[in-house]
C-alpha positions in Angstrom: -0.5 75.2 -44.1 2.3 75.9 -46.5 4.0 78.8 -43.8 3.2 75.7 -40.7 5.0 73.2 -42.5 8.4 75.4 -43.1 8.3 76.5 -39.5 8.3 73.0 -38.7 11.2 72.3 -41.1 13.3 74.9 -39.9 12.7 73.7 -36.2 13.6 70.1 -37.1 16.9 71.4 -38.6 17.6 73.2 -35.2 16.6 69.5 -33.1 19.2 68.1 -35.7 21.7 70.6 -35.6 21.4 70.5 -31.3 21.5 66.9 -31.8 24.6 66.1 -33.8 26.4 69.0 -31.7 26.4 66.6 -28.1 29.2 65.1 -27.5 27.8 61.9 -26.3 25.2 61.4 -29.1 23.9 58.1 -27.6 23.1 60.4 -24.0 21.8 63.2 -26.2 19.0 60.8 -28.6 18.0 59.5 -24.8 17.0 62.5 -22.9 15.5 63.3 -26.7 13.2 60.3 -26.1 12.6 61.5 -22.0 11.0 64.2 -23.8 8.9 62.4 -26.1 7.9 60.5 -23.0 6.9 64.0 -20.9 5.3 65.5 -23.9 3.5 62.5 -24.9 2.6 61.7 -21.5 1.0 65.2 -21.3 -1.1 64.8 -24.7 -2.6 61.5 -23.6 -3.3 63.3 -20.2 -5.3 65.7 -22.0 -6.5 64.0 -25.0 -7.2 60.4 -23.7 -7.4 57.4 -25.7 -7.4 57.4 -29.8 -10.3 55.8 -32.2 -10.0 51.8 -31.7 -8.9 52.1 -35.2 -5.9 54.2 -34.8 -4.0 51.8 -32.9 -2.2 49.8 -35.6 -1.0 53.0 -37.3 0.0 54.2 -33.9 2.1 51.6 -32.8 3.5 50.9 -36.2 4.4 54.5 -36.5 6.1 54.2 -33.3 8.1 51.2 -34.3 9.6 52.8 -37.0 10.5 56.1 -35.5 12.5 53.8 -32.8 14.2 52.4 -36.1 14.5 55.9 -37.6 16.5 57.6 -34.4 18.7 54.3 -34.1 19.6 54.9 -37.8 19.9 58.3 -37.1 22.1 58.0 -34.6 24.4 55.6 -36.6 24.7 57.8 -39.5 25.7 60.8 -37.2 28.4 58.6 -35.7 29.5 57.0 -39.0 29.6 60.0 -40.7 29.9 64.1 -41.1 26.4 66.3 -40.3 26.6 67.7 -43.7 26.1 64.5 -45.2 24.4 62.0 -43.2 20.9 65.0 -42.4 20.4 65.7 -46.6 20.8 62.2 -47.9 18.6 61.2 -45.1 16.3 63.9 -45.5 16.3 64.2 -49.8 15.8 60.2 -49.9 12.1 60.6 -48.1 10.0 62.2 -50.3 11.1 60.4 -53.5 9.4 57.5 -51.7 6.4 59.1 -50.4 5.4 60.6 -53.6 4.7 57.6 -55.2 3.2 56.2 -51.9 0.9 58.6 -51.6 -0.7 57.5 -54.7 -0.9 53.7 -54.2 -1.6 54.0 -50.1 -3.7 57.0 -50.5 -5.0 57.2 -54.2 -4.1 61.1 -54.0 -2.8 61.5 -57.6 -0.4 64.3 -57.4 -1.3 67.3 -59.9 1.3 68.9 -62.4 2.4 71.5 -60.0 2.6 69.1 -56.7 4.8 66.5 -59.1 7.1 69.2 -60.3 7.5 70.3 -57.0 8.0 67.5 -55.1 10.6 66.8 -58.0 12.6 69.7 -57.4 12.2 69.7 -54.1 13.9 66.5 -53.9 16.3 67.2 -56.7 17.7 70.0 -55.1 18.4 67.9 -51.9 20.3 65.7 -53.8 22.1 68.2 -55.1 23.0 69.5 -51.6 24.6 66.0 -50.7 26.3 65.9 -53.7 27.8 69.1 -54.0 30.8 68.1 -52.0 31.6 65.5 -54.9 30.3 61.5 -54.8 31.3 59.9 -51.5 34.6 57.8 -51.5 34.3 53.9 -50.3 35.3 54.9 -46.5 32.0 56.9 -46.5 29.9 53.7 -48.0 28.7 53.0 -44.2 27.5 56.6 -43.6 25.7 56.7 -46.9 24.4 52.8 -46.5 22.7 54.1 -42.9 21.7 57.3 -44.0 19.4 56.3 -46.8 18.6 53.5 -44.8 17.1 56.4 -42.1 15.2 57.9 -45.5 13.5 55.0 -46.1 12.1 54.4 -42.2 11.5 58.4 -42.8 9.1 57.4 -45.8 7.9 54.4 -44.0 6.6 56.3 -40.5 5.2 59.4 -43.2 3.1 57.0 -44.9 1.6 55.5 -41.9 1.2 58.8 -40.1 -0.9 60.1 -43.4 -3.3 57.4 -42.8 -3.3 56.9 -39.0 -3.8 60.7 -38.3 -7.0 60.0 -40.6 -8.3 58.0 -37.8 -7.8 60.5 -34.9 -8.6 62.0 -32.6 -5.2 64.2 -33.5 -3.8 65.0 -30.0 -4.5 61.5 -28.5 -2.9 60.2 -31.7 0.8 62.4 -31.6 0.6 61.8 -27.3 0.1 57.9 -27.8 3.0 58.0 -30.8 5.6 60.2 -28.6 4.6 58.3 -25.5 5.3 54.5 -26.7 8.4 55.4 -29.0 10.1 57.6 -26.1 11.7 55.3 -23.6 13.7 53.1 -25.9 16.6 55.5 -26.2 16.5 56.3 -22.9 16.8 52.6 -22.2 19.4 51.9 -24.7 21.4 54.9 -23.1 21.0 53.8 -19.8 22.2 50.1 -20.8 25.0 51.1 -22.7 26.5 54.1 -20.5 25.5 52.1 -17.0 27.4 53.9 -14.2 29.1 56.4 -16.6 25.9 58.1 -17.5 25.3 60.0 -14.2 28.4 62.1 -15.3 27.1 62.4 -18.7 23.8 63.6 -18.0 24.8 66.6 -16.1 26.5 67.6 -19.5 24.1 66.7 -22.1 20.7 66.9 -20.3 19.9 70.3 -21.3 20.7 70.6 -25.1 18.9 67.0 -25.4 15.6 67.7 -23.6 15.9 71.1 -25.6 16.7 68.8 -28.8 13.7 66.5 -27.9 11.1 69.3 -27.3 11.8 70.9 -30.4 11.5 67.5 -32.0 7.8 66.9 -30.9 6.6 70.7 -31.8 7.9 70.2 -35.7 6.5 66.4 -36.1 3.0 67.4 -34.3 2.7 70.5 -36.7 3.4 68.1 -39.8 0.9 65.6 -38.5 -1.6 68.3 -38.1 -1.3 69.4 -41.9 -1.2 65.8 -42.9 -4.8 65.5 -42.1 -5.3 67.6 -45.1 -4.1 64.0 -46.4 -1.6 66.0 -48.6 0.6 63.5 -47.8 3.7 64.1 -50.9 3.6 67.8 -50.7 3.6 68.0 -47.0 6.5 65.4 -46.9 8.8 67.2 -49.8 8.3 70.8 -48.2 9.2 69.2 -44.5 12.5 68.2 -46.2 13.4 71.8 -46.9 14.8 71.4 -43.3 18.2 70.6 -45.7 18.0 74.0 -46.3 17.3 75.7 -43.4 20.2 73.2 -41.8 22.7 74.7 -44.7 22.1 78.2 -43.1 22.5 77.6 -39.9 25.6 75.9 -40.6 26.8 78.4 -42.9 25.9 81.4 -39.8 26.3 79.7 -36.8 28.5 76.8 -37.5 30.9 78.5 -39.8 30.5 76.2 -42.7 31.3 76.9 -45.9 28.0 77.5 -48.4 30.0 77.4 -51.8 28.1 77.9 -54.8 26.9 74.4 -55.4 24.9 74.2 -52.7 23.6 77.5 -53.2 22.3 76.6 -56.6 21.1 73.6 -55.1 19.2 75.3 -52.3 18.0 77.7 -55.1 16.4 74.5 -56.9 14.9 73.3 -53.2 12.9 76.9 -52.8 11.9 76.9 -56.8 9.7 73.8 -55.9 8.8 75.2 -52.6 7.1 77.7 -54.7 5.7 75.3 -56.9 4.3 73.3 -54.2 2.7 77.1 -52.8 1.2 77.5 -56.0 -0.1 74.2 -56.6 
């Protein structure tokens, strides 16, 4: 599970990154949400309808991923990449942890705590290492952790709902119902100029949006191990898997203090391995 739920951290840092590179962001989270619709669509062809009892959890999910990618999208356009994906990110699982034990009544062992700790120290760290943000950046930082908490919100209901299966009608039904609002924002917004746009920034966001689903269905699957804090906290290593590809592809600058704080990211990784 551990090995399935880093693969689907570094493919959400590569949606991310593929997001926050379109030019027109708003035309980019849209054809994002076309393919949550396509995917989706396909599940719920395959896997039908969920347990009665999934529904709420389902929908409610939903909801909040439509507030999560609107949030998203306002801290991307607010602020830097660099700052806006690790505060988002690093602000999750400090709420799911202790969610996980009044929702779930999972109490966390030793090693899960200390990891999910570091894990979420070291995130910090990676926001911070750039130095506190000045007032100008307040909005970025307001929408970002704003994003975080919807984050912690969806994970907790996901941990519960995915309980109620079956899983593949579950993550179709989710994907299929959150999907068009983008699209529909897009298409309100943009109106005739969105033709134009599309033929630019179809590609990289359908890509974007494919990529999306594969790394949220893997972490639902290995949330019905209803390890809910330790799944959540190693999914966040996506921070550092985003640093890297930055620092390779992107040509941004590592520096030490976010190496260190990377360092502090994989230490609970391990911890969270060994637990």
């Amino acid at each position: 599970m551990i090995a399935a739920v880093l693969a689907a951290a570094l493919l959400h840092a590569a949606w991310n990154s593929i997001a926050h590179g379109i030019g027109d962001r708003l035309v980019g989270f849209g054809m994002i949400g076309v393919a949550d619709v396509v995917g989706g669509g396909a599940l719920v062809a395959v896997a039908g309808w969920p347990a009665p009892g999934a529904w709420p959890y389902i929908v409610g999910s939903a909801v909040a991923h439509i507030g999560y990618n609107l949030l998203l999208l306002a801290s991307y356009q607010l602020g830097e990449f660099s700052q806006a994906y690790p505060l988002a990110r690093g602000t999750a699982p400090l709420v799911v942890a202790p969610a996980s034990v009044l929702v779930l009544h999972k109490p966390l062992t030793a090693h899960e705590l200390a990891g999910v700790l570091a894990v979420s120290a070291g995130l910090v760290a990676l926001v911070l290492a750039g130095g506190l943000p000045g007032r100008e950046e307040l909005p970025a930082v307001a929408a970002a952790v704003a994003t975080g908490l919807l984050i912690a919100l969806y994970t907790v209901i996901d941990g519960v709902g995915v309980t109620r299966g079956p899983l593949l009608a579950y993550i179709g039904w989710m994907f299929l119902l959150q999907g068009p609002a983008l699209p529909a924002l897009a298409v309100l917004r943009r109106g005739r100029h969105l033709t134009p746009a599309l033929r630019r920034h179809a590609l990289p966001g359908l890509t974007g949006g494919a990529i999306s689903l594969a790394a949220y269905s893997i972490v639902l699957w290995a949330q019905t191990s209803g390890a809910l804090a330790p799944v959540a906290a190693l999914r966040e290593s996506s921070i550092v898997f985003g640093a890297l590809i930055g620092a390779l592809f992107l040509h941004e600058p590592l520096g030490h203090r976010r190496a260190a704080a990377a360092a502090v990211v994989l230490a609970g990784v391990l911890l969270l391995s060994t637990a």
